[in-house]
MARLUMFI-781177 format. One record per atom (N, C-alpha, C): residue number from 1; chain; atom name; x, y, z. Coordinates in pm, whole numbers, plus 50000, padded with zeros to 5 digits. Layout:
# MARLUMFI-781177
   nr  kette  atom      u      v      w
  NUM      A    CA      X      Y      Z
...
***
This chain:
# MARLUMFI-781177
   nr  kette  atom      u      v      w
    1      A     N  50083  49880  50000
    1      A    CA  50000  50000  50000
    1      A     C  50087  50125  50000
    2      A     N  50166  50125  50059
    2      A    CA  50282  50250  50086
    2      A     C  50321  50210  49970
    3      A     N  50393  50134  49855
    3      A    CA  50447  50180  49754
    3      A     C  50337  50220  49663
    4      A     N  50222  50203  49642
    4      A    CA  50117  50238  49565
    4      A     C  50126  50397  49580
    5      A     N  50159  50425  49693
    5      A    CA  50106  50544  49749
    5      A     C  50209  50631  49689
    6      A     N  50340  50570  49699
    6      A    CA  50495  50700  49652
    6      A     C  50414  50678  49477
    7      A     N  50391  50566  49442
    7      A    CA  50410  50597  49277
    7      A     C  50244  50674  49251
    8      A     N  50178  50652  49243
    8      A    CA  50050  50714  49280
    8      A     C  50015  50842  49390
    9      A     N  50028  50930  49377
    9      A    CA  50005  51024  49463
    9      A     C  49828  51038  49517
   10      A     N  49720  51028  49408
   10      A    CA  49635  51031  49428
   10      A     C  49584  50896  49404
   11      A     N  49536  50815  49525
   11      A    CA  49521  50668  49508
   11      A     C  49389  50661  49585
   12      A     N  49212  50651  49512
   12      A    CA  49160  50619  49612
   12      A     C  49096  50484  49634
   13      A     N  49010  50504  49757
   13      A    CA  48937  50380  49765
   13      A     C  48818  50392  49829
   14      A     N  48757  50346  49695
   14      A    CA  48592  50306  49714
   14      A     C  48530  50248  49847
   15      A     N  48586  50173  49841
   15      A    CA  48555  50078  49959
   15      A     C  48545  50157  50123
   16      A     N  48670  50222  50109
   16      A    CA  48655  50292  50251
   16      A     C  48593  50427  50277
   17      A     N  48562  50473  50132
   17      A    CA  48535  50600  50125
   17      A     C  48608  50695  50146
   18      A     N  48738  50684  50185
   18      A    CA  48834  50759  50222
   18      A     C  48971  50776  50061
   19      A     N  48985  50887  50050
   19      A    CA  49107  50918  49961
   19      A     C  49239  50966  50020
   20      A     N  49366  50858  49957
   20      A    CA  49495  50892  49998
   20      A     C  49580  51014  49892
   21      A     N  49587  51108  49966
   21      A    CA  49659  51200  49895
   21      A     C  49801  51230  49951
   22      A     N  49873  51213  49816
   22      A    CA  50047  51248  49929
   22      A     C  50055  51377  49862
   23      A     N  50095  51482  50014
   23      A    CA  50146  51607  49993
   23      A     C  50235  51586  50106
   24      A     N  50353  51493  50087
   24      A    CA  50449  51528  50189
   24      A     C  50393  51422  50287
   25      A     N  50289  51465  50389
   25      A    CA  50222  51404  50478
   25      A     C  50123  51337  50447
   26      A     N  50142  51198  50505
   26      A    CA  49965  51137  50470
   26      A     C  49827  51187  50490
   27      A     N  49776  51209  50435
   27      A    CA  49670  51333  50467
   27      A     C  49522  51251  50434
   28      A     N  49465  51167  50526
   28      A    CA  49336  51140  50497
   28      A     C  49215  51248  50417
   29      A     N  49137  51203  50333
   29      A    CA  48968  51292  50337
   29      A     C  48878  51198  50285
   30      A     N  48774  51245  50360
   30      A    CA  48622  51151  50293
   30      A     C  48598  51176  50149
   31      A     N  48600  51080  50078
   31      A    CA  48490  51117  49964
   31      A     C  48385  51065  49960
   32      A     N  48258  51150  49939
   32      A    CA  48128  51124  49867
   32      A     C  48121  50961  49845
   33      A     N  48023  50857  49914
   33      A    CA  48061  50710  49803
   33      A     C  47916  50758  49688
   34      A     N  47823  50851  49689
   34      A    CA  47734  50857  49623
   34      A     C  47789  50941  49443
   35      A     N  47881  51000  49457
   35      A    CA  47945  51042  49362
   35      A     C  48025  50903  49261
   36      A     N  48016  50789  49332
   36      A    CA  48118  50693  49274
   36      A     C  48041  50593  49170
   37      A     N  48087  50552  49060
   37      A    CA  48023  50517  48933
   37      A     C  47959  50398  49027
   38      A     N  47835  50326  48991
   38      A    CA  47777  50225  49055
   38      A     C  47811  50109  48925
   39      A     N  47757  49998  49010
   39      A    CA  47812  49860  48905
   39      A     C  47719  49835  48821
   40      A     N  47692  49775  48736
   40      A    CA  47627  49746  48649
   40      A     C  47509  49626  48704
   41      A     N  47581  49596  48778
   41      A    CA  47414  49471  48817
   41      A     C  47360  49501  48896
   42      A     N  47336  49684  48907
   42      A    CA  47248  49695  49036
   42      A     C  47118  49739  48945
   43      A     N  47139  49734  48840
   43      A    CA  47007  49775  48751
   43      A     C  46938  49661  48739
   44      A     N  46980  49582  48712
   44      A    CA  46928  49402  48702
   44      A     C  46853  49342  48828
   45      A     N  46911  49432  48906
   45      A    CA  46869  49342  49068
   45      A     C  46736  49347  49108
   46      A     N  46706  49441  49060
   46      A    CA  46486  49469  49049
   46      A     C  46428  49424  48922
   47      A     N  46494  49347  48859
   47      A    CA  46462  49278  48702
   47      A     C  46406  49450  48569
   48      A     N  46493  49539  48609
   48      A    CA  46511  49655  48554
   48      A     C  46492  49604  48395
   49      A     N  46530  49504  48313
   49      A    CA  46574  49541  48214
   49      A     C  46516  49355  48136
   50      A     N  46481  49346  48238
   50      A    CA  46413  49180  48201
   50      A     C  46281  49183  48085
   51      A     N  46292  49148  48006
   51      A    CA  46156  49140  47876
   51      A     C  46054  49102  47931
   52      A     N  45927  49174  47918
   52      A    CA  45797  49150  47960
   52      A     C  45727  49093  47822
   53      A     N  45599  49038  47864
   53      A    CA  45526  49027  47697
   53      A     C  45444  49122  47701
   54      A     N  45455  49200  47575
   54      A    CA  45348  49315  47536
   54      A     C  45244  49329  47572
   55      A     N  45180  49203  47509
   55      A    CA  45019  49197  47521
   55      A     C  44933  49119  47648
   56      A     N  45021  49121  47764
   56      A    CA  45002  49113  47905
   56      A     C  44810  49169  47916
   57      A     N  44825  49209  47926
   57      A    CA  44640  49273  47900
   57      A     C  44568  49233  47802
   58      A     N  44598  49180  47683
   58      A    CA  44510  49165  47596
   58      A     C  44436  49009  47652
   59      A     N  44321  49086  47627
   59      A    CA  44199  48970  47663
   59      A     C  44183  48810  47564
   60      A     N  44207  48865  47483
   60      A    CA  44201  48780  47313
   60      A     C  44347  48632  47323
   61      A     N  44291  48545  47379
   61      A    CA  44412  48436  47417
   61      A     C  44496  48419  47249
   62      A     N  44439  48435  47144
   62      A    CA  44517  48404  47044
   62      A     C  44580  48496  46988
   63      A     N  44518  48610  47037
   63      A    CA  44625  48771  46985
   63      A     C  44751  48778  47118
   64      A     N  44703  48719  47254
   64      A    CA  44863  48727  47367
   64      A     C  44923  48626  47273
   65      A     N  44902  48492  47267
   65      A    CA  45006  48411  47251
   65      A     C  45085  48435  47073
   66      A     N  44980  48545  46992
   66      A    CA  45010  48604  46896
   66      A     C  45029  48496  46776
   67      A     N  44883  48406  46731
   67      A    CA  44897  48295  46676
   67      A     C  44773  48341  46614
   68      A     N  44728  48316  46519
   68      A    CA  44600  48284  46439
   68      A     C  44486  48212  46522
   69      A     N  44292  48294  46478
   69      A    CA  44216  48190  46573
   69      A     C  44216  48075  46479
   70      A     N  44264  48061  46382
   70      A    CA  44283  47912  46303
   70      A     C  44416  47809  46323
   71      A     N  44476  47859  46426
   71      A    CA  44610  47763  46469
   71      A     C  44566  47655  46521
   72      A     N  44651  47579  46481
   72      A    CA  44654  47397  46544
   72      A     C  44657  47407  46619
   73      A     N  44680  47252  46685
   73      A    CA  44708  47232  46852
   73      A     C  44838  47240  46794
   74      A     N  44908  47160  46739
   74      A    CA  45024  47193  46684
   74      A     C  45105  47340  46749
   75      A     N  45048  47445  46686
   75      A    CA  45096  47581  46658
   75      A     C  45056  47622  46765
   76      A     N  44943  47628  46877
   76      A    CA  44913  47665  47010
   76      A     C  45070  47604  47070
   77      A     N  45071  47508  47124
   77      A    CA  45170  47430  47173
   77      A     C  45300  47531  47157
   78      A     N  45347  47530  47010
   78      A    CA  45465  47586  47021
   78      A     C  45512  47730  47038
   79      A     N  45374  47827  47028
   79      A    CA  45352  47919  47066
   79      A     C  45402  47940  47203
   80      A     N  45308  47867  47238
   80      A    CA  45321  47866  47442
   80      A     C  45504  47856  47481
   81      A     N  45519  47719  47452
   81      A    CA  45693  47674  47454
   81      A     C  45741  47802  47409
   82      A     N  45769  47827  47293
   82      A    CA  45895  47971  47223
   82      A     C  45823  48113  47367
   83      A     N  45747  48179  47397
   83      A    CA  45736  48256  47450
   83      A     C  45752  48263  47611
   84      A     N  45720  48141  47645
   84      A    CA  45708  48090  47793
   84      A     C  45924  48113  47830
   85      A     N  45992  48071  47701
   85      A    CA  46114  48048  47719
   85      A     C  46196  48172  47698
   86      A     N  46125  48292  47598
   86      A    CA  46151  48413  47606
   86      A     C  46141  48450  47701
   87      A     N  46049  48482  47793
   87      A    CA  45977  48578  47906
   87      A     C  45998  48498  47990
   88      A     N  46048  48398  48033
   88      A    CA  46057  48302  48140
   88      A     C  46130  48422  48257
   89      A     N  46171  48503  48243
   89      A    CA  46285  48584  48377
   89      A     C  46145  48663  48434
   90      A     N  46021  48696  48368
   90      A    CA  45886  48788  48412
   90      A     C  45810  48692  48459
   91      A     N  45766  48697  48599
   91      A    CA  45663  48572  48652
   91      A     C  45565  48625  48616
   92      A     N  45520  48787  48565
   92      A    CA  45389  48819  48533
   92      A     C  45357  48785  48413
   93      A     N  45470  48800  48283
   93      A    CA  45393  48771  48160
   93      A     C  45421  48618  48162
   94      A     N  45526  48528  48253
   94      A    CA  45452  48330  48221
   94      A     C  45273  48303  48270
   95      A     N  45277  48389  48330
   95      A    CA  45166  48361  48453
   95      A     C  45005  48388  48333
   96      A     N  45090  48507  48302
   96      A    CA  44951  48559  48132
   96      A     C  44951  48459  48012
   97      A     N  45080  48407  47952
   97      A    CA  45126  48302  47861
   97      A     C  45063  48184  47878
   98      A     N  45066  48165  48025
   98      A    CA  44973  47989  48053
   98      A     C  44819  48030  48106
   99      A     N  44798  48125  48123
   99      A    CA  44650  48159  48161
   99      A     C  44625  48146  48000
  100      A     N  44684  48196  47881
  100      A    CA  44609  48223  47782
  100      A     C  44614  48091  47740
  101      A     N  44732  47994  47725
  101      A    CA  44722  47862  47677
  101      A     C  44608  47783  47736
  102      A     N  44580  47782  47880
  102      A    CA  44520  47697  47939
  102      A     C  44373  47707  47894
  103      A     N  44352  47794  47885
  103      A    CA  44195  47895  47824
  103      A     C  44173  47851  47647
  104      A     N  44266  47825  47585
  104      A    CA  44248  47763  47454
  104      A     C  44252  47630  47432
  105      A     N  44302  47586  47541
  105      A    CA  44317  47407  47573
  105      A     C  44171  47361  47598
  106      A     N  44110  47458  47706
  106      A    CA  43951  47438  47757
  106      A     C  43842  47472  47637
  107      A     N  43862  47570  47573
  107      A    CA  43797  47602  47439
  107      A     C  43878  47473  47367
  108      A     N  43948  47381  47332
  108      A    CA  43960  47281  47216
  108      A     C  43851  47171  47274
  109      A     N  43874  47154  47376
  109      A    CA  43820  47029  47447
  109      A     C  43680  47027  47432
  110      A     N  43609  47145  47496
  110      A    CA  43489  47135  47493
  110      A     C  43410  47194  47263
  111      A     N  43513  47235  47211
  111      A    CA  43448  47173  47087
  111      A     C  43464  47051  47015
  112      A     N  43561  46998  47075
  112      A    CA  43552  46850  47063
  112      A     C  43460  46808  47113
  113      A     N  43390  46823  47242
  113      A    CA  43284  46767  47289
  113      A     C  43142  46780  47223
  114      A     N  43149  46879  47189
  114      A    CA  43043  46990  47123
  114      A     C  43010  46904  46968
  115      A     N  43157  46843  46898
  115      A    CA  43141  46805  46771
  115      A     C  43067  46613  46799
  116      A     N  43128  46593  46903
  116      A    CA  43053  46449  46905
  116      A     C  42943  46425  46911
  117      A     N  42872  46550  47064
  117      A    CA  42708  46557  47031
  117      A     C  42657  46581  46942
  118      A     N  42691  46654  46818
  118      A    CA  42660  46717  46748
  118      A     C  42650  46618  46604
  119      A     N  42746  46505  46628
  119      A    CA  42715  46387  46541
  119      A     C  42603  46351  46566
  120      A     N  42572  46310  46695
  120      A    CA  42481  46217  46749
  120      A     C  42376  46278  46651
  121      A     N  42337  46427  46714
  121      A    CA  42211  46506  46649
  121      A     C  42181  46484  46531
  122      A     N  42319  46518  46378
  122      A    CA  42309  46460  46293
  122      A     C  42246  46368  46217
  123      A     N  42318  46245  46311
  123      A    CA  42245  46103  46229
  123      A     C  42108  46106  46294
  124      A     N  42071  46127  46398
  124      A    CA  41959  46113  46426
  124      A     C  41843  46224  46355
  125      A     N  41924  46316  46370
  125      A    CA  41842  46384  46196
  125      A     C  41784  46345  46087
  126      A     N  41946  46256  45999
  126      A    CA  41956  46197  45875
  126      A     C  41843  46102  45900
  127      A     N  41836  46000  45987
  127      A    CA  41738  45919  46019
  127      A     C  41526  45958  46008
  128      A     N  41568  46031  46050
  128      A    CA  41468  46107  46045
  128      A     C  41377  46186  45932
  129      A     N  41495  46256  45887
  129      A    CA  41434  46288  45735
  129      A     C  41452  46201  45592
  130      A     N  41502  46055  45655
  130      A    CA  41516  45946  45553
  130      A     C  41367  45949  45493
  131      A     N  41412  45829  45329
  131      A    CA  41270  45765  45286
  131      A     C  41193  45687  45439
  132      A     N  41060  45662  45418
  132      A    CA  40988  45541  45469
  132      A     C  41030  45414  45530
  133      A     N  41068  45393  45329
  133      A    CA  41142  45263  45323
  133      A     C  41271  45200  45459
  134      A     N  41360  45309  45461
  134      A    CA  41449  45304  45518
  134      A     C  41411  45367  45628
  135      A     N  41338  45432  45722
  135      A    CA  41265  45391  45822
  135      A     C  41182  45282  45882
  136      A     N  41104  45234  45771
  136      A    CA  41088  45065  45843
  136      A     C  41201  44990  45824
  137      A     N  41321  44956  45753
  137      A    CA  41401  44864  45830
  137      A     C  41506  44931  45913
  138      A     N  41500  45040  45981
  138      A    CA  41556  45046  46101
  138      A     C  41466  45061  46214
  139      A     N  41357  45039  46205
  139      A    CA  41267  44958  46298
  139      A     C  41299  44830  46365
  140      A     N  41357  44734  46224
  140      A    CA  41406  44603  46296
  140      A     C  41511  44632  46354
  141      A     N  41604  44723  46352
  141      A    CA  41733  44689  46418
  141      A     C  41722  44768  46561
  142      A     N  41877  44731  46660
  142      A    CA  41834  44828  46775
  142      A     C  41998  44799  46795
  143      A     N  41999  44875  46942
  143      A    CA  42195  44859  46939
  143      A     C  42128  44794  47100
  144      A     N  42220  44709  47180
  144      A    CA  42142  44683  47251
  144      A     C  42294  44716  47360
  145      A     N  42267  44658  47496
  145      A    CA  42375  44721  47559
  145      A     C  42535  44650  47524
  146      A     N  42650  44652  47630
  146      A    CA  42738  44599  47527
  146      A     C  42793  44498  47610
  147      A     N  42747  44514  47742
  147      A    CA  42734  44344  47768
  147      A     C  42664  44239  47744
  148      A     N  42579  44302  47631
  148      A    CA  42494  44147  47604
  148      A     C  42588  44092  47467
  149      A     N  42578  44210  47388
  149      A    CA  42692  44174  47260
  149      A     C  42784  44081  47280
  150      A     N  42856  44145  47400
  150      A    CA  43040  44049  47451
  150      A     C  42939  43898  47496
  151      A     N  42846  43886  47556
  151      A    CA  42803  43753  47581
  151      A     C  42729  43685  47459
  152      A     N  42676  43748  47391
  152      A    CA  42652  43641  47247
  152      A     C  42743  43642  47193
  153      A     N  42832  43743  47151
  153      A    CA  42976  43716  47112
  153      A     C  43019  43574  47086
  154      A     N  43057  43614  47216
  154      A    CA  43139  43457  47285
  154      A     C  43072  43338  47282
  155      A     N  42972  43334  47287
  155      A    CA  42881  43210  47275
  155      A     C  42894  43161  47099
  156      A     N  42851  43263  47051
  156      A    CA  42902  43194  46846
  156      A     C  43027  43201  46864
  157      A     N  43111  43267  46919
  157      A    CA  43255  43203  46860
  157      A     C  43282  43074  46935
  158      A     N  43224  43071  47065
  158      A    CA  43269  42919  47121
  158      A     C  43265  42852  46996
  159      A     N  43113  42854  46973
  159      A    CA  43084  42777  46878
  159      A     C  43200  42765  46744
  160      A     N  43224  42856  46675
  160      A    CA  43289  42872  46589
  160      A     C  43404  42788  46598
  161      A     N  43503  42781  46760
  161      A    CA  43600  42728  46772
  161      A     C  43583  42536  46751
  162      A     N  43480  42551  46833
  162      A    CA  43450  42398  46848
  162      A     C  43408  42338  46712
  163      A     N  43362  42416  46629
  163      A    CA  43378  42319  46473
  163      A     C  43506  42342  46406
  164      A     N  43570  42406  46458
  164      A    CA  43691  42414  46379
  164      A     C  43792  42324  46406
  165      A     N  43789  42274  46575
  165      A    CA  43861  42223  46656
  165      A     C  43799  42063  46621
  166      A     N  43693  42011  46571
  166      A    CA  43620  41924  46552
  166      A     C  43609  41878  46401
  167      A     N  43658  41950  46289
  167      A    CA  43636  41971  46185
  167      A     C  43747  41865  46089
  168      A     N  43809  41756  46143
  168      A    CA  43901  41615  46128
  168      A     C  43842  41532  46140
  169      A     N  43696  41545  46251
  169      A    CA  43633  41443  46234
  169      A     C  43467  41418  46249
  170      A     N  43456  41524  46171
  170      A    CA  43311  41530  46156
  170      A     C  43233  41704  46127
  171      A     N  43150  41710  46031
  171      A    CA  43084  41809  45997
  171      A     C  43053  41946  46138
  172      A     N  43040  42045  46116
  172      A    CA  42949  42141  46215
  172      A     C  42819  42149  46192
  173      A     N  42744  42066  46181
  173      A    CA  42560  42061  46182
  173      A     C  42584  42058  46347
  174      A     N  42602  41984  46413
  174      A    CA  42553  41983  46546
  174      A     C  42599  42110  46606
  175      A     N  42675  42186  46580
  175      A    CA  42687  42340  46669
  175      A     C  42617  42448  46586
  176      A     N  42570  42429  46477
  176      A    CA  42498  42555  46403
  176      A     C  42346  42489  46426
  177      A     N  42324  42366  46454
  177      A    CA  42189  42351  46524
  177      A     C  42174  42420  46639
  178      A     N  42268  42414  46754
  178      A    CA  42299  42457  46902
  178      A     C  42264  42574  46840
  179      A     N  42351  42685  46773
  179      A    CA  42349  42828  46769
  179      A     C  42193  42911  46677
  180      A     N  42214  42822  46607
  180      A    CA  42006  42830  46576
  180      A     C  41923  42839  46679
  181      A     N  41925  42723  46724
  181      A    CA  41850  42747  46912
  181      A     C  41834  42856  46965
  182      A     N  41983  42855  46990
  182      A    CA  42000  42990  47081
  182      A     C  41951  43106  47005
  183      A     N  41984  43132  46879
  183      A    CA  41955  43218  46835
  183      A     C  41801  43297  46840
  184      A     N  41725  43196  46864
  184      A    CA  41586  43203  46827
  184      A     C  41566  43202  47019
  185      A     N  41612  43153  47064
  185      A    CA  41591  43197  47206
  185      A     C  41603  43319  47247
  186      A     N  41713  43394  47218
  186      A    CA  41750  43497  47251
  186      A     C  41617  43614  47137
  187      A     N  41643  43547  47085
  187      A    CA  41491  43658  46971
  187      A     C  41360  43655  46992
  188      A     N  41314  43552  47107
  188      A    CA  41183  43495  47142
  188      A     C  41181  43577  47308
  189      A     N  41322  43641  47381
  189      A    CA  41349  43650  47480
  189      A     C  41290  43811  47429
  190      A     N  41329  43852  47328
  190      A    CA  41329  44043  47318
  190      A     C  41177  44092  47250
  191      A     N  41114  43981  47154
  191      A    CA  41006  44012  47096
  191      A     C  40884  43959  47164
  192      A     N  40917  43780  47268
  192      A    CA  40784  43760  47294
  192      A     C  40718  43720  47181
  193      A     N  40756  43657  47088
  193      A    CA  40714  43591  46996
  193      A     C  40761  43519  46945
  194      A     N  40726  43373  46991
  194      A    CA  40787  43269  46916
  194      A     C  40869  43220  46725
  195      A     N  40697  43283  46705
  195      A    CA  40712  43237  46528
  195      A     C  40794  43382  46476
  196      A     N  40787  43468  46555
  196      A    CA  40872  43645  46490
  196      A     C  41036  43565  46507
  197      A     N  41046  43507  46611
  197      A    CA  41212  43484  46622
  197      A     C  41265  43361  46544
  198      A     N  41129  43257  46456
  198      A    CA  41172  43141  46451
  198      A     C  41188  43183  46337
  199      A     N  41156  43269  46263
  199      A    CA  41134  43330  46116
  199      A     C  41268  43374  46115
  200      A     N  41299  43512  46217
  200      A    CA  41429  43538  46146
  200      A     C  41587  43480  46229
  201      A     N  41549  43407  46288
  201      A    CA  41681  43247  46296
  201      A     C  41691  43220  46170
  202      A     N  41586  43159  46143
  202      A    CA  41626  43058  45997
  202      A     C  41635  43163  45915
  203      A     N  41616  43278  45932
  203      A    CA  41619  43387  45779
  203      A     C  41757  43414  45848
  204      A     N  41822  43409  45952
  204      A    CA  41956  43441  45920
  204      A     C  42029  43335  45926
  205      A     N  42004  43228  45956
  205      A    CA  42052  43055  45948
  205      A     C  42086  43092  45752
  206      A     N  41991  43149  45673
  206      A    CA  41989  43083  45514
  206      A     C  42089  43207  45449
  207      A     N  42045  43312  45543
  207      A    CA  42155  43456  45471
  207      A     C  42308  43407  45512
  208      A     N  42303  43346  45665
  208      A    CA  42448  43312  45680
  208      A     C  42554  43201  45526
  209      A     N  42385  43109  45490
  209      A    CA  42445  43021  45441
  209      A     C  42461  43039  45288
  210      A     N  42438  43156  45263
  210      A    CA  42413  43160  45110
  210      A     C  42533  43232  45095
  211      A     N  42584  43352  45209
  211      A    CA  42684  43429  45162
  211      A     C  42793  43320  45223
  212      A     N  42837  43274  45298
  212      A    CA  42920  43144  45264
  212      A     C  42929  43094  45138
  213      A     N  42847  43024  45105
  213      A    CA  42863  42932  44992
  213      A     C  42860  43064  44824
  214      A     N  42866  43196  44839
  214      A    CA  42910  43245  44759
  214      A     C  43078  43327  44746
  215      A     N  43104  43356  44875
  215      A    CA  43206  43396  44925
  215      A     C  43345  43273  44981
  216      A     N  43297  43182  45030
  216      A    CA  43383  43085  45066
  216      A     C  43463  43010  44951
  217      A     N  43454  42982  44838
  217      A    CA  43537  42918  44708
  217      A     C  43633  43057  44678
  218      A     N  43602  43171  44663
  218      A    CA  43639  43264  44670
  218      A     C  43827  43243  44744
  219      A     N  43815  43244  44831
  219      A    CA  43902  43202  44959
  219      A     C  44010  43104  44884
  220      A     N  44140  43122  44856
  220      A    CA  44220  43047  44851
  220      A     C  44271  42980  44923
  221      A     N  44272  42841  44835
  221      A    CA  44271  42724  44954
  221      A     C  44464  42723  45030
  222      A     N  44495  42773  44959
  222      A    CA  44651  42747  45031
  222      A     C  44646  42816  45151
  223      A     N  44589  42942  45185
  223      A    CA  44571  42993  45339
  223      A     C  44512  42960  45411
  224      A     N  44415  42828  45362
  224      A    CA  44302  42743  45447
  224      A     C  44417  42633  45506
  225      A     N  44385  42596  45653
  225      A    CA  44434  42431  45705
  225      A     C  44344  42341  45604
  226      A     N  44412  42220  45621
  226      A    CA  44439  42124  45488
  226      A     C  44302  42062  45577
  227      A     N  44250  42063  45692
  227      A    CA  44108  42025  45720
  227      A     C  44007  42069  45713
  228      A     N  44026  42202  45693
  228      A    CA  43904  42310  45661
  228      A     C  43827  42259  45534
  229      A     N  43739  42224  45524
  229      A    CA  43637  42162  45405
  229      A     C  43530  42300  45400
  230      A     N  43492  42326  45260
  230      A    CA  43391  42425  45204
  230      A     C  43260  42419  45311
  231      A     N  43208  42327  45366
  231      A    CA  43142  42312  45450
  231      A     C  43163  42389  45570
  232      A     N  43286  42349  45665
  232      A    CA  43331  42437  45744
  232      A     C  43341  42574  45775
  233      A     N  43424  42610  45621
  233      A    CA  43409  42748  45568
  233      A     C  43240  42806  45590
  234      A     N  43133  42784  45520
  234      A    CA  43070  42812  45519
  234      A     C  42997  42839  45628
  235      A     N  42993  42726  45725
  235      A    CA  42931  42723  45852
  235      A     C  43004  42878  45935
  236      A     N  43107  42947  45918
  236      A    CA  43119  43046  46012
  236      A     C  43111  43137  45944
  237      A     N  43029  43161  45888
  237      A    CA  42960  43231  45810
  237      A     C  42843  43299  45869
  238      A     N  42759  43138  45885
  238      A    CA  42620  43138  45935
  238      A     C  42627  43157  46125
  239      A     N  42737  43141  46159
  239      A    CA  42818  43187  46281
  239      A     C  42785  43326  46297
  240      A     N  42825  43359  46249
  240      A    CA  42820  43520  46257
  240      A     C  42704  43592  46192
  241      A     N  42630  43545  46091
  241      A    CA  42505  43562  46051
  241      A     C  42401  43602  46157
  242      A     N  42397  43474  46230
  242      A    CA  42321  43374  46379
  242      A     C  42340  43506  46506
  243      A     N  42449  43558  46528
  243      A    CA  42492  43641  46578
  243      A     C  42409  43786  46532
  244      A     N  42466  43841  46446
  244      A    CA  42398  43984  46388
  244      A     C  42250  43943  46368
  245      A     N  42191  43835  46360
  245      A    CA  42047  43821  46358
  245      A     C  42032  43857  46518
  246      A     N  42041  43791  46589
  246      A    CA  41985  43764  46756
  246      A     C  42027  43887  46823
  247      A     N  42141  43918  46803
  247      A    CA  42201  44091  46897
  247      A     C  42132  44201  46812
  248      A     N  42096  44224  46702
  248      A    CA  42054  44343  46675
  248      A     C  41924  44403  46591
  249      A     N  41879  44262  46566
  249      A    CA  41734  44244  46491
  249      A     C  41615  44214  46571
  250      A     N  41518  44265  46623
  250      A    CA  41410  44242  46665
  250      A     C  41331  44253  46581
***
């Protein structure tokens, strides 16, 4: 410090507020510390100089996030990301950035919701202002719940399996008799009418068996097992016929 002081005559210091002046004698004096240049990160220290987003006030979620009201989810998304990562140092404009995203997320959702009912209405429209014609045969049909479906389901495909699994040594008449049965049971169970369900069993017993036996030769035999006989083929046909008759035809 003393040699600073011979080569430097006027040497001060900030720190103490005090200036060394040599005139001969060491001669203390105060200086001013408010006169002394300040540092540069004291402007920063109140986020002085930190980027805000402009449109902090604007009400309009697609004019803040500054995207088109025709942007994707796509283009929402990356909107949010690029600006959220600009302004990330302002907790006020992230805080506006995800208020506005979150608010266009709730507006997608509920017109998605909006577009499904809005099918429903549709077809049930289309239905409505159909021909006659095509109002009485959707008379016969109905959707019924979807645990009954999964349980007739499974009941024709048992079936299905067991002639297939059986089909080395002997025809499927005895399980498309079984599924006839049933079939007409389950149709005698919803109408209460015997001869209404015995009619369309066998009317779908003969539709099963006709589009088989037009569709099944069709079928190349090299992707068939070498036991599968045209018969066979055909029978799961009337499998599934037996099925779409009893679950959805009254």
């Amino acid at each position: 410090m003393a040699a600073n002081i011979l080569v430097n005559p006027n040497l001060s210091s900030p720190f103490l507020g005090l200036k060394l002046k040599n005139t001969g004698n060491l001669v203390l004096q105060r200086v001013n510390l408010r006169s002394l240049p300040k540092c540069a990160a004291v402007d920063y220290s109140h986020g002085g100089n930190v980027p805000k987003v402009p449109r902090v006030k604007v009400w309009d979620p697609y004019k803040r996030l500054g995207i088109s009201p025709y942007a994707s989810e796509d283009e929402i998304w990356s909107s949010r990301n690029f600006l959220a990562e600009q302004y990330a140092g302002d907790e006020t404009s992230v805080e506006s950035i995800e208020a506005a995203f979150e608010k266009l997320l709730m507006r997608s959702f509920w017109e998605r919701k909006k577009t499904k009912i809005n099918l429903k209405t549709r077809l049930k429209k289309k239905v409505e202002e159909s021909p006659p014609w095509v109002k009485s045969l959707l008379n016969f049909v109905e959707l019924p719940a979807t645990v009954i479906i999964l349980r007739r389901l499974f009941l024709f495909a048992f079936m299905a399996s067991w002639s297939i699994m059986n089909s080395a040594e002997g025809g499927p008449a005895f399980q498309v008799a079984i599924s006839l049965g049933a079939c007409i049971y389950f149709l005698n169970d919803k109408t209460k009418s015997l001869g209404r369900s015995a009619v369309i069993g066998f009317g779908s017993l003969v539709a099963g068996w006709i589009l088989g036996s037009l569709l099944g030769p069709m079928i190349p035999a090299a992707i068939l097992p070498a036991t599968w006989t045209i018969e066979l083929v055909t029978s799961l046909f009337s499998f599934l016929s037996l099925f779409v008759g009893c679950t959805f035809l009254k």
